[in-house]
C-alpha positions in Angstrom: 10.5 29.3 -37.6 11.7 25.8 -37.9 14.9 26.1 -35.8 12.7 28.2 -32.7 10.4 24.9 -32.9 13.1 22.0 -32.7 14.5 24.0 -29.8 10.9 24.0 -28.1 10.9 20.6 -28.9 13.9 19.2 -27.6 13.3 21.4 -24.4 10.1 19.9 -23.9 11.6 16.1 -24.4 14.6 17.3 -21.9 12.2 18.3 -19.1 9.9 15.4 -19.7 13.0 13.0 -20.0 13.6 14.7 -16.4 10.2 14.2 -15.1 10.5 10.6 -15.7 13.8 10.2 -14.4 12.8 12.1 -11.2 9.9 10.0 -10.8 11.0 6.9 -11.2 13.8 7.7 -8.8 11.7 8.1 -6.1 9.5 4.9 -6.8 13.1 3.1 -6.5 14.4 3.9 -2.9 12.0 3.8 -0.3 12.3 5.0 3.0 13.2 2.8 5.5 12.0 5.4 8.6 11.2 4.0 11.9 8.8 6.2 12.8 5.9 5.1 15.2 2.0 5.6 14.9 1.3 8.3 17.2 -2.4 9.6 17.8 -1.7 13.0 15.2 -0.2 11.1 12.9 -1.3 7.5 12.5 -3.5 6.0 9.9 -4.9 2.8 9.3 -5.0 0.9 5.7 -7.2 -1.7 4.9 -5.0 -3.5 2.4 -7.2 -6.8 0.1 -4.9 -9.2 -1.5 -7.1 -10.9 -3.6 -5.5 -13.9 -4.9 -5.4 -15.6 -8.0 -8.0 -17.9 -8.3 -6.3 -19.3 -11.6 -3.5 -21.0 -10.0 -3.2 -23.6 -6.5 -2.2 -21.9 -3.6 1.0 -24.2 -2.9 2.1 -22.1 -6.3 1.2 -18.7 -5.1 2.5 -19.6 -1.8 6.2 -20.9 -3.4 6.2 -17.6 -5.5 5.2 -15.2 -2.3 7.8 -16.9 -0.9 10.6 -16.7 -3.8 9.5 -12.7 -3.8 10.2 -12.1 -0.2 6.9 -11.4 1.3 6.9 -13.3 4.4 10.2 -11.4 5.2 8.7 -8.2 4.4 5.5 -7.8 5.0 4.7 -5.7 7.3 7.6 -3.5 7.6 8.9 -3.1 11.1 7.6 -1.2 13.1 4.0 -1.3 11.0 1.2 -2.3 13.4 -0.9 -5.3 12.0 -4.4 -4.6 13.3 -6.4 -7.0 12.0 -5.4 -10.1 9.5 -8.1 -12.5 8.1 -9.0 -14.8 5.0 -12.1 -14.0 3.3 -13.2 -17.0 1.5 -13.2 -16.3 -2.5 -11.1 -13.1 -1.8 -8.2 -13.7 -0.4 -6.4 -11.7 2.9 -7.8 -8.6 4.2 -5.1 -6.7 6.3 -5.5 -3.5 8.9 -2.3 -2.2 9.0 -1.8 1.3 11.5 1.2 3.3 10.4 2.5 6.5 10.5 1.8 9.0 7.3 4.9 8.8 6.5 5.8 5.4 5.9 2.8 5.1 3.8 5.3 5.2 0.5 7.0 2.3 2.3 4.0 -0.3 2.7 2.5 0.4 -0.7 6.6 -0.7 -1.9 7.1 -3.5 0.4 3.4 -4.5 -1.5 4.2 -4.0 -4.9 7.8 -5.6 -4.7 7.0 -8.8 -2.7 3.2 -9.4 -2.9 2.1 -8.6 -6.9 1.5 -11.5 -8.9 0.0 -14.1 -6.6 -1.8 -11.5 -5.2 -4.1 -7.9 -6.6 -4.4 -5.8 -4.4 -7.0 -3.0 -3.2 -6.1 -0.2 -0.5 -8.6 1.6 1.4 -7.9 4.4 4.2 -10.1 2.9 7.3 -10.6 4.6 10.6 -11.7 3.2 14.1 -15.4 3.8 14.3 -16.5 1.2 16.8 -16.9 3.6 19.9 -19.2 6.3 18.0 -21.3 3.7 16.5 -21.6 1.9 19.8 -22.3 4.9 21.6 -24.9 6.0 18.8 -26.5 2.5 19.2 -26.5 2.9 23.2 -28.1 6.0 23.0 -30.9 4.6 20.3 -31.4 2.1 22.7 -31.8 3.9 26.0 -35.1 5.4 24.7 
């Protein structure tokens, strides 16, 4: 009995060492596609970098800096809808991209923007001409 379980066992490691390896292979090389937004397959991210209140902006700005962000952020080709500072938050950022490069924006964040900044995504969608046109109609009557 003992030798069937050490073989079940060191399968078990084998494929989870595998796992592992697979995964954090594909964490490691992102895509670099070039792909544009198109209307079937665009998506807008509402990306918050809340900053850390702990330490002067001239510090997060040198270590943003020392990271690459300004260089990377956004990826080419990535559509910056909206950018603004919200006081006692930090940056909130509408970003339209293809599906696809999703995998790419969320890398270009963690590499170059964690530390001064945590971050919050959120999938967004244009909803200004339905509400509009729902608060037209409200108001017609």
């Amino acid at each position: 009995m003992r030798p069937a379980r050490l073989t079940w066992t060191m399968v078990a490691c084998l494929a989870g060492a595998l796992a592992l390896t697979s995964a954090t292979m594909a964490q490691t090389s992102p895509s670099q596609g070039n792909a544009a937004p198109t209307a079937d397959n665009a998506v807008l991210l509402t990306v918050f970098f809340k900053h850390d209140q702990s330490r002067p902006l001239n510090e997060l700005n040198a270590q943003l800096d020392k990271q690459g962000f300004h260089k990377a952020f956004p990826p080419p080709g990535v559509e910056v809808v909206s950018w603004y500072v919200m006081m006692g938050i930090g940056q909130v950022i509408t970003l339209r991209l293809p599906a696809s490069r999703l995998r790419e924006v969320n890398r270009v964040i963690e590499d170059t923007a964690w530390g001064p900044y945590r971050t919050e995504f959120y999938p967004t969608y244009d909803y200004k001409a339905v509400g509009m046109a729902q608060h037209d109609k409200a108001t017609a009557n």
